[in-house]
N, C-alpha and C positions, 0 to 999 in steps of 0.2 A: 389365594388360590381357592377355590371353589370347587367339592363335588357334588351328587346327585346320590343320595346312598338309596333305594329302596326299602320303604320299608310296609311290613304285611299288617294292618289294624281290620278285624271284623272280618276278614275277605277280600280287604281292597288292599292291592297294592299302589302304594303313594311315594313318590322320589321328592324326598327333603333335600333342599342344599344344606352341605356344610360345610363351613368356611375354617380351614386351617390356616392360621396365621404363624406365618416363618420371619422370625427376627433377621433382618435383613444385615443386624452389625453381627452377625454370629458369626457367618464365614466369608473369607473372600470369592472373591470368580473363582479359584482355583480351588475351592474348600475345603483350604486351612482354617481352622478355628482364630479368630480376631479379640484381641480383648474390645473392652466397651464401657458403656456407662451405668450400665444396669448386672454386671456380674459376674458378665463373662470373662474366664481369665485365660490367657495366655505362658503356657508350663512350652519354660525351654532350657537347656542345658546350660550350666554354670562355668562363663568363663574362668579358666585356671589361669594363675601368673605366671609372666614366663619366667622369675627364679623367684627362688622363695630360700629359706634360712630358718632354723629351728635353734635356738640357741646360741646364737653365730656360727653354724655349722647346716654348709654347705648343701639343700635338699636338691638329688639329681633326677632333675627334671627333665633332663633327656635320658632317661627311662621309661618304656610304655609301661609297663608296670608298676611303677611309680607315682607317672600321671593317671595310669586307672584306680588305683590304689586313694591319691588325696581326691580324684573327681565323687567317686563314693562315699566320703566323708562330706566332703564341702556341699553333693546335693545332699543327702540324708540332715545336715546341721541349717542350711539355708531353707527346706520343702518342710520340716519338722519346725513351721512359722509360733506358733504358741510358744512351744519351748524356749527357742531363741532369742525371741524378745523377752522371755522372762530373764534370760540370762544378761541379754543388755542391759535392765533395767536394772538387777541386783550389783550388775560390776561397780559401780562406785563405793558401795558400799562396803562391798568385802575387800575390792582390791586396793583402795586406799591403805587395809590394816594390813595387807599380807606383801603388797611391794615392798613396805619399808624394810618388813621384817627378809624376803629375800636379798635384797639389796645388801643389808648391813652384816648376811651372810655367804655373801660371795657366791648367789643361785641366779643364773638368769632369767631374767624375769617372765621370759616365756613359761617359765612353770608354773605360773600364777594359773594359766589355762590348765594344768596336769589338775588343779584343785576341783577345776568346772566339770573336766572331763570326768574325774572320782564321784564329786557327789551333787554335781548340780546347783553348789553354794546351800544345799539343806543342809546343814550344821547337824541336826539327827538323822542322818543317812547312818542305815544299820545296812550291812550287805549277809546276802545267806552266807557269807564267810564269818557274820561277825565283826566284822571289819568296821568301823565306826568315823562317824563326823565328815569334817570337811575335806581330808586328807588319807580317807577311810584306810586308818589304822589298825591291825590288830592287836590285840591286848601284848602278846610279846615285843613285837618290835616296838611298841609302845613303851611300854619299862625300861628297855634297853636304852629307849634315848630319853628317860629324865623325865616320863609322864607316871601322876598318880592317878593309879586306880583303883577299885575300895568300894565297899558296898554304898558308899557316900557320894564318893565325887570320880567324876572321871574325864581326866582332863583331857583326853581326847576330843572330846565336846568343847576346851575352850581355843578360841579360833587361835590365838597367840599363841597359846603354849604350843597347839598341836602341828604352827606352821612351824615353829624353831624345832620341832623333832624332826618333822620332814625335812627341814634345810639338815639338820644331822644325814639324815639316812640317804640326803640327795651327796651330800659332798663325799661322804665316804665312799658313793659307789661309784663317783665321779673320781679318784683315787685310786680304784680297783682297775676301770676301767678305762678314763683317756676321754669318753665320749660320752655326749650329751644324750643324744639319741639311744643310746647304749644305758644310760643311767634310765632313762623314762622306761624303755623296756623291762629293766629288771625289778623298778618300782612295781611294773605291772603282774608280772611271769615269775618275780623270785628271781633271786640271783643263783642258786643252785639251778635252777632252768636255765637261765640264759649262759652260765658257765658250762652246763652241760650240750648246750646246744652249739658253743662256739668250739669247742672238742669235737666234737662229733663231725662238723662240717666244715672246718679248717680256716672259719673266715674271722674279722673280727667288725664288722659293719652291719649296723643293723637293717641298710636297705639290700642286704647282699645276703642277709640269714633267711633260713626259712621258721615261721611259728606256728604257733596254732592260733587260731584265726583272733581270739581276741588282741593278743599281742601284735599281731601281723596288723589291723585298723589302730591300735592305742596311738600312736605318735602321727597317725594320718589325722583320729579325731581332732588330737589337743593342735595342730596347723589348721583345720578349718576352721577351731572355734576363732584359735587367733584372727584367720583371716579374716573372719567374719566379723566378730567383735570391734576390731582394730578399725573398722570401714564397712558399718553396718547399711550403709546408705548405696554404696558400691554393688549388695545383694540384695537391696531391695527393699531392707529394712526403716524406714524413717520414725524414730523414736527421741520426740524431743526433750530438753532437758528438767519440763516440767512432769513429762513421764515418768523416770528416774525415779527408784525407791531413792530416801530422804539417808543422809548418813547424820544420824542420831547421836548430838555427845551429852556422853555420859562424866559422872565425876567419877574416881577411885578413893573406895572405903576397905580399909583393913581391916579385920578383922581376925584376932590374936586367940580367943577363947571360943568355948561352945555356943551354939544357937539352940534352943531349946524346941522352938516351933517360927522355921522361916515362915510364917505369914504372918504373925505375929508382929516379925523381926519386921517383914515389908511394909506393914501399913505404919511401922513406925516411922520409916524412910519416909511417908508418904508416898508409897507407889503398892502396889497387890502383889502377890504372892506369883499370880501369872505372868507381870512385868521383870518380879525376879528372876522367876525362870527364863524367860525367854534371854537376855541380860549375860545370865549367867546359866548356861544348860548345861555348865560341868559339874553345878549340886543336883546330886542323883536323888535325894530323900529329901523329908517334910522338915527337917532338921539338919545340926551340923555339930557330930560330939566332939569333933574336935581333939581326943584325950591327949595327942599330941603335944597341945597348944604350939601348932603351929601358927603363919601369919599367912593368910588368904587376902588375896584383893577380889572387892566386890565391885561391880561396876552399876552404878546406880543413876538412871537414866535423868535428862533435863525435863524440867518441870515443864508439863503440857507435852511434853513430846508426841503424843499422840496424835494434835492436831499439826503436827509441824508437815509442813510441802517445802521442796524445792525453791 
């Protein structure tokens, strides 16, 4: 399309063409926006399934509120593309160590998603609560179920120990309560909230309570990451298996007495001081006094790991 714009040089006025050029794959006849080959994208609303199950327990999706409730989630977790493919990529890695360990504690495995929703799979996720790792614990409830913590080491940080605390604090409240969904909420809200909320409003279902809003999205997020996750390619995600972060083995090293200086300790292993850590993020210091003489497992990565792929 061509105009004539006028323009004033010296005195004289002179009509230049100028040609605007309009991408013809942008919109259709009716000009809706079209994707293309050159960038143009096409943003449309996220099919929902028509039943869905959280736990083996029943999500009632002939509710509208229910359905606006997980469509909020699922586009927020599908349009939020950087993030989510990080999270597809990390799932092999972390969920291989933390299925087994739900499994062989009687947690459905859908809670493996309650970990992604907590911290993303950062293993030093700190929350302005305090709140810590993968299963962001805090220091209380933490001791309660069998984690050490110490100006040394804090086993919150280690991915095993601190899934076998949460399989504790998920089964007891699955005891208290009867429900799964009921369990996820009180992980999130405290169970003195959610017991005071179920008093207060005579109900005992967590699609039939009312929260405060973070609570009210928690059990929506951890179903879209499922949904998503579970059938990445269904939202749109295609992440193939040489994408995949690499699941790295390691050996187990015990270690009975003091360390004096872990870098030290690491180039002896053959590996740095930064490999330890990463390894092991539950030793909080440059050392390990040990006075104890307890028995600690170190986990000390395969040689070359660094260049290993898929």
């Amino acid at each position: 399309m061509t105009f004539k714009i006028p323009i004033r040089l010296s005195g004289l006025i002179m009509a230049l063409p100028v040609v605007f050029l309009i991408p013809l794959t942008a919109c259709s006849n009716s000009g809706r926006q079209l994707p293309d080959s050159v960038g143009t994208h096409l943003f449309t609303p996220v099919e929902l399934p028509e039943k869905l199950e959280f736990a083996g327990e029943k999500v009632p999706l002939e509710y509208y509120d229910v359905r606006e409730n997980l469509d909020r989630e699922l586009l927020s977790t599908v349009y939020f593309h950087s993030q989510t493919i990080r999270y597809i990529k990390n799932a092999p890695r972390y969920f291989s160590i933390i299925e087994t360990i739900l499994k062989s504690n009687g947690i459905p495995e859908d809670f493996k998603y309650l970990s992604v929703a907590e911290s993303g799979f950062d293993v030093r996720a700190v929350s302005p609560a305090k709140a810590v790792g993968l299963w962001q614990l805090l220091e209380s409830a933490a001791k309660e179920n069998g984690l050490e913590i110490n100006a040394e080491i804090d086993e919150r940080y280690h991915i095993e120990k601190s899934t076998e605390a949460a399989c504790r604090i998920l089964k007891s409240a699955y005891q208290k309560y009867g429900s799964w969904s009921l369990v996820a909420a009180s992980y999130n809200g405290g169970r003195a909230g959610l017991d005071q909320k179920i008093a207060l409003q005579k109900v005992k279902n967590y699609y039939d309570l009312l929260f405060v809003e973070e609570t009210t999205r928690y059990v929506f997020r951890i179903l879209a990451l499922k949904l998503v996750m579970e059938n990445p390619e269904e939202y749109g995600f295609k992440v193939e298996k040489k994408d995949l972060y690499p699941i790295v083995e390691t050996e187990k090293l015990e270690v009975k007495g003091p360390i004096t200086d872990l870098a030290a300790f690491a180039i002896g292993k053959g590996i740095t001081y930064k490999t330890l850590k990463m390894f092991n993020p539950w030793l909080r210091e440059t050392f390990l006094k040990n006075t104890a003489r307890k028995t600690y497992t170190l986990k000390i990565p395969e040689k070359d790991f660094r260049t290993k792929t898929n």
